[in-house]
N, C-alpha and C positions, 0 to 999 in steps of 0.2 A: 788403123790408127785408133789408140785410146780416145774417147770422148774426153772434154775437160769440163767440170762444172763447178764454179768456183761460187757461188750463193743458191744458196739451198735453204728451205722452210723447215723443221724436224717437228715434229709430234713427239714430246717427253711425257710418258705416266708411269710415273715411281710405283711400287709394288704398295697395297694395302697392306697392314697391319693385323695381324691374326687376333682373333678374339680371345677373352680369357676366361677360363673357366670354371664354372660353379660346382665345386664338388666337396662333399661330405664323406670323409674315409668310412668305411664299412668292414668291421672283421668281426668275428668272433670275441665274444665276453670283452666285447670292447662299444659300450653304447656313447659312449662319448669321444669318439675318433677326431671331431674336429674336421674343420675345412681343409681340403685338401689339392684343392683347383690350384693347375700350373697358369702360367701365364702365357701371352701367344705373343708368337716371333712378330720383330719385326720385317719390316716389307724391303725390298731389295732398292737401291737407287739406282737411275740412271748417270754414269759418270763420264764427262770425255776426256780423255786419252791422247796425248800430244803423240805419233806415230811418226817416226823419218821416213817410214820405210812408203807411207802413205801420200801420194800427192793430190791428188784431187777427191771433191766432194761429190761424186759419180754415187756411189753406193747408197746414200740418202736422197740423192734424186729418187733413184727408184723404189727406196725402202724406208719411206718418210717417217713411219710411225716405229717409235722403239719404246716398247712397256717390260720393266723387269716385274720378277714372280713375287706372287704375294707371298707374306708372315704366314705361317701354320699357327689355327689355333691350338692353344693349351688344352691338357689333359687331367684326370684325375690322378692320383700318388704323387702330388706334387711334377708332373711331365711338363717342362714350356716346348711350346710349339717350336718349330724350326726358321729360321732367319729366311729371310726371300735371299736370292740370288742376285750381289748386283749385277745390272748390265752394264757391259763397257764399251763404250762406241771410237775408236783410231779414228783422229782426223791430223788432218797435214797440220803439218809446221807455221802458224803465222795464220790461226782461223781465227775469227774474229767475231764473238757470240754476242749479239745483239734481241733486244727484246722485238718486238712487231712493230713498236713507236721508234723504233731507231734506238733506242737505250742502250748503252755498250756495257755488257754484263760482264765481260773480261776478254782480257787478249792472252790467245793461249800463244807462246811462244817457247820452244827450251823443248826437247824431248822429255817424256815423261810427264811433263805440266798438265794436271788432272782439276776438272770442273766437274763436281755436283752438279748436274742439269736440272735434275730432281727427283728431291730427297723422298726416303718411304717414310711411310707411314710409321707410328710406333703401336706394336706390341698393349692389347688390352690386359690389365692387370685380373690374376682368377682370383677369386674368393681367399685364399689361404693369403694372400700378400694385402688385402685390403681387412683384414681380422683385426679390431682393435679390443681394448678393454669395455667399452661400451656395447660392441656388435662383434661378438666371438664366434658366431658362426652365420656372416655373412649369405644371403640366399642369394646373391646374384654376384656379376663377375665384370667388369668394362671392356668396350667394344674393342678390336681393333682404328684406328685410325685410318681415313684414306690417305693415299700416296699422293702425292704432290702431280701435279697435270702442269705443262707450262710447254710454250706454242715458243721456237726459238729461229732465228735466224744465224745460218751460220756464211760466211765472209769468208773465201781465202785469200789472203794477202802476201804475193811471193815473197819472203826474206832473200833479197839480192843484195851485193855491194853497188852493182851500177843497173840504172835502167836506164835502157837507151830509147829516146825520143825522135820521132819523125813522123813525116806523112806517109803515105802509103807506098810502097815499091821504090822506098828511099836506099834501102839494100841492109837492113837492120838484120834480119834474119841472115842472109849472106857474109855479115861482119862475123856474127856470132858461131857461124857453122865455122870460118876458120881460123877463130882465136879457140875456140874450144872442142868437145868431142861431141858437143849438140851438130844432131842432124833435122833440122825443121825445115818446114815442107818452102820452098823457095822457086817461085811462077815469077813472071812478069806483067802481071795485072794486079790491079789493087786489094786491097784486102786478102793478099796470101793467107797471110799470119790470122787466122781465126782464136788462136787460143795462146797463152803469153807460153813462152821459150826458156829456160834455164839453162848455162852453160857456168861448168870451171873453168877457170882460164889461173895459171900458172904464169908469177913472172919475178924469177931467181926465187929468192926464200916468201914470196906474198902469195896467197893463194884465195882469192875470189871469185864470188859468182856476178853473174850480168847475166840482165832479163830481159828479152825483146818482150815487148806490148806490138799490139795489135795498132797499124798507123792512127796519127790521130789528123782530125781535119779541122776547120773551122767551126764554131759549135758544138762541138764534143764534149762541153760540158753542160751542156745546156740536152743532150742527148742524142743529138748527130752522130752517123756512122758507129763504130763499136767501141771508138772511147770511152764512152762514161762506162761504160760496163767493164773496162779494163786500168783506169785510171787510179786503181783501187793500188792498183799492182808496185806504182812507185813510192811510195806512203814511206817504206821501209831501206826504199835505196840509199847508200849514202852519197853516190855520185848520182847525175843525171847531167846523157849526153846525146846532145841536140845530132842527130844523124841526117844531114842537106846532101839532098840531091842536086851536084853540078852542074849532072847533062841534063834535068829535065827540058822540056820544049816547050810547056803548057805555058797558056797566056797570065803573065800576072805575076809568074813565081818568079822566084829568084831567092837567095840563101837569104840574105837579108830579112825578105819580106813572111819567108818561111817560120824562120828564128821567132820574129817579133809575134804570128800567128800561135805557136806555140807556148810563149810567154806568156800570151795573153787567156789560151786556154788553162795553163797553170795556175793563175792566179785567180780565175773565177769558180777553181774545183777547190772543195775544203775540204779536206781530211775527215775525215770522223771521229780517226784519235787524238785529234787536236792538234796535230802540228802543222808548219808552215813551209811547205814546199820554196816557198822564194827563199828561205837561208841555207839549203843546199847547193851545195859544191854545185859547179856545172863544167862541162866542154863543149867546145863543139866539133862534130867530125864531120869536114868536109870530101864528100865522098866520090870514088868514078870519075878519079881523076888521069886513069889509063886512056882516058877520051880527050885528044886536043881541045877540045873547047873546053869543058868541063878543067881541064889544068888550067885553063887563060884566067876565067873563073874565079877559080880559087884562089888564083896568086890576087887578082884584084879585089877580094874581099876578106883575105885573112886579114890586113891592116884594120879595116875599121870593125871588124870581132872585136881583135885584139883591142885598139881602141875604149871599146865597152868595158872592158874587163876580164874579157872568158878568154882561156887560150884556146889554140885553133891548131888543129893537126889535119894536113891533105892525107889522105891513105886512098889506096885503089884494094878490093877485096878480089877486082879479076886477076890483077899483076905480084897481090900482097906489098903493096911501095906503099911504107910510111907506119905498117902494120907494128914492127917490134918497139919503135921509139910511142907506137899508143898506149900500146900493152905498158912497159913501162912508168907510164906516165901518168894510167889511172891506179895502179897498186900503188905509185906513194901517195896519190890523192886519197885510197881507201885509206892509207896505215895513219897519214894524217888526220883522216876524220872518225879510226878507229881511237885514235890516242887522245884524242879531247873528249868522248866520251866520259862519262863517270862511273867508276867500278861497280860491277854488278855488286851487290848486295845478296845475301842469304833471307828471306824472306821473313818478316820478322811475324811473329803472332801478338794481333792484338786482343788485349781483353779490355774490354768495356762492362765493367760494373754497374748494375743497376743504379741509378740515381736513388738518391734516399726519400727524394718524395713521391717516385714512380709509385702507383699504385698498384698497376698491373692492367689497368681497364681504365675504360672510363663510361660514361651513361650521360646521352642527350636524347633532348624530346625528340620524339617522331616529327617530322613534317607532316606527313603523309596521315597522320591518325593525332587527331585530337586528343590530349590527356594522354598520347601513349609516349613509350619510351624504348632508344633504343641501346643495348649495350654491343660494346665494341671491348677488344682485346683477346691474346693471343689465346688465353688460358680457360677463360669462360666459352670462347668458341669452339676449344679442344674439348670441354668438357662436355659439351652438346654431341659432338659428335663421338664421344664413348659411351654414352649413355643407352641402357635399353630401356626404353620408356614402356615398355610393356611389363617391366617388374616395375611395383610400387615403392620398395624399396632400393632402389637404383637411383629411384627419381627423390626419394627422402634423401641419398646417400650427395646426389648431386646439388638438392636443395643447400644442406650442409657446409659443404665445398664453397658456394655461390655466398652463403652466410658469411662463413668465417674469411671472404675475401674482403667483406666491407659492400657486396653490390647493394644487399637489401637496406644499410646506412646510409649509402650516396642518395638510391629512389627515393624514402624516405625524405632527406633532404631539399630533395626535386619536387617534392609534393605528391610523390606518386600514392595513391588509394588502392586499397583492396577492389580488387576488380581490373584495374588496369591495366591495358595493352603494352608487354614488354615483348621484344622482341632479339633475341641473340642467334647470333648467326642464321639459320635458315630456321630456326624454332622461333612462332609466335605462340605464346599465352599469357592467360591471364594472371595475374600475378596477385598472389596471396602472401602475405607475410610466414614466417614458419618459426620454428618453437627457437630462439637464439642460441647459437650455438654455444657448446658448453656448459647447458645445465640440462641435470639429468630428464631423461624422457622415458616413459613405460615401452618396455619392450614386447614386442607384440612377434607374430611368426614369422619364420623365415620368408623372403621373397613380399611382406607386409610392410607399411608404414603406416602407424595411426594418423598420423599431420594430415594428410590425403583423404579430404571429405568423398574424393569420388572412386575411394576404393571399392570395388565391385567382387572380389576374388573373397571364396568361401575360405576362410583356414579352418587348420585341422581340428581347433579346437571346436570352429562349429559345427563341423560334420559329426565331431566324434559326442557332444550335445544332440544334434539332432535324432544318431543310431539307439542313443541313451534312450531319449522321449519317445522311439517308436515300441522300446521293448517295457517298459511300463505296466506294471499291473492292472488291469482293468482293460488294457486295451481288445485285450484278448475275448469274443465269445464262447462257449462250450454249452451245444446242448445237452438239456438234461432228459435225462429219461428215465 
């Protein structure tokens, strides 16, 4: 017998973002080729995949971590790198992706119905695509991006028309093997039913499913016995049907006092998708009534059911007595409760327009550091992590960027001083002011920015200075003789 594993932890890391590349075309009687760096692929995503054919969350048990391939980086002749590969992970019908904090990220329901788990990274931009009028031949090229990492919990929640409710060896599993061509495992001790049940059942043109769960007992939402752990399962049913054992013997029970145990379990469990179990349909099935006592029973407790408001049907699953007027009875309670529903809808795309006074960031003081300051937003943290800080003009090119967004106007504002502790995303320094963006600036070697007091890297022009001053007349001795 298949294992069933219905919550599972997954490990998602989207593919990194290929770097882009710094290159300068080289031919023949051609000294001025120009930048030529392609740019690098982006990184592949993790995506899940709605699957019918899929029912349990078994595979992620044992294969918790899923990373799709990274972006290739870019080449020279204008080459971009190659795309990563997404990954695509099948999960059943009715999962239900929640964050670590309980956050419900989405309900995948519907075959097909596909979730981003986590996206890749983008593609570093090469030299030839960053070429402006100012910087024509770019010495450096931006990183790729890492991929997204995110820790998910996934939920499955049976999509049934009925789930059927009872205590343990109420005979839920036995009802269900024969209304439909489910065969689940059926003892006469409690807790049979380890793992919930799906069966079709057919009745004239209706055609339904119905889900045994696992018995439930007193406390079961509180985490007693295997209810809470399957309680999950009726969320989605449109009926629920109270399954009472007639003949039991045990001290205390009775159909009655079962019913109300049950009730009361329902109504202290909450959903997670936010609905409200007590406005569901109900029945109740008074069962094993092929047993004299058990018929005595039933005939004295259907009235005050009925009474409450639930209709009551006697059926025996040993003898089949009372079985086709059940059958019956819940296919119009489904079509009833299919037909008040509200028509699905086609999914509409929303676009959300930047607000007009978004800035894109914003910059508050450190706590943590006196005088310092920290910036926050989506675009200056992307730009940190494209940057190669080992080229000076990378980090000119990102000064720039950071310029013309307004951050060094906000600091400003804040009071921030030359010297001060700024801090974006996982980059701390100290913060200097830089030339305003938009007015001209001397241009200096590739892979150089003059703005950078603590540029330390020789360019060409001073080597080719220095070879000069070694060849120098005079430098030279020559004995005479």
């Amino acid at each position: 017998m298949a294992r069933f594993v219905d919550r599972v932890v997954i490990h998602a890391a989207a593919g990194n973002g290929g770097n882009g590349c710094a290159s300068v075309h080289r031919e023949k009687f051609k000294p001025l080729g120009g930048p030529d760096g392609g740019n690098g692929g982006k990184g592949g995503d993790v995506i899940l995949v709605v699957d019918s054919q899929v029912h349990t969350l078994l595979d992620f048990h044992f294969r918790p971590h899923a990373a799709a391939t990274n972006g290739k980086a870019g080449a020279g002749a204008n080459r971009d790198g190659a795309n990563g590969e997404d990954l695509e992970l099948r999960v059943p019908d009715g999962t239900v992706v929640l964050t670590e904090d309980g956050e419900v990220v989405a309900d995948l329901v519907g075959e097909g119905t596909r979730l981003i788990a986590a996206a890749g990274g983008r593609g570093g931009l090469g030299n030839a695509s960053l070429a402006s009028k100012a910087r024509k031949a770019p010495g450096f090229a931006l990183l790729g991006e890492p991929g997204e990492t995110r820790d998910l919990v996934l939920e499955l929640k049976s999509v049934a028309d009925v789930g059927l409710l009872g205590f343990p060896s109420a005979g839920k599993s036995s009802l269900i093997s024969v209304l439909s061509a489910a065969k689940p495992k059926i003892a006469d001790y409690p807790f049979t039913t380890l793992v919930p049940n799906l069966g079709v059942i057919t009745a004239g043109e209706t055609v339904f499913t119905m889900a045994d769960v696992p018995g439930l007992i007193p406390g079961a939402s509180d985490g007693k016995g295997l209810g809470l752990d399957f309680l999950r399962h009726i969320e989605r049913c449109a009926v629920l049907a109270h399954v009472v054992d007639c003949a039991t013997f045990e001290e205390g029970r009775d159909p009655l006092s079962d019913i109300d145990a049950l009730e009361a379990e329902l109504a202290q469990y909450t959903p997670s998708l936010g609905g409200d179990l007590a406005d569901r349909p109900r029945v109740v099935i008074l069962n094993k009534i092929d047993i004299p006592d058990a018929r005595d029973l039933a005939d004295i407790v259907k009235p005050e059911i009925e009474a409450r408001g639930l209709r009551a049907f006697e059926i025996s699953t040993a003898s089949r007595e009372g079985l086709r007027e059940l059958t019956f009875a819940l296919a119009e309670v489904v079509r009833e409760y299919r037909a008040a529903q509200p028509e699905k809808e086609a999914t509409r795309i929303v676009l959300r327009p930047t607000a007009v006074d978004d800035a894109g960031f914003t910059v508050v003081e450190d706590p943590e550091t006196e005088g310092g300051f920290i910036v926050r937003g989506d675009r200056p943290e992307r730009w940190i992590k494209q940057t190669d800080f080992s080229n000076d003009e990378a980090v000119g090119y990102l000064a720039d960027r950071l310029n013309r967004l307004g951050v060094e106007e906000e600091l400003v504002k804040l009071g921030a001083v030359p010297g001060c502790q700024v801090t974006i995303g996982d980059l701390v320094f100290d913060w200097e002011p830089t030339t305003p963006a938009g007015i001209a600036m001397t241009m200096t070697g590739r892979g150089t920015d003059a703005r950078l007091e603590r540029n330390e890297r020789v360019g060409a022009a001073d080597r080719k200075a220095a070879k000069k001053a070694r060849r120098l007349p005079g430098d030279y001795e020559f004995d005479e003789e």
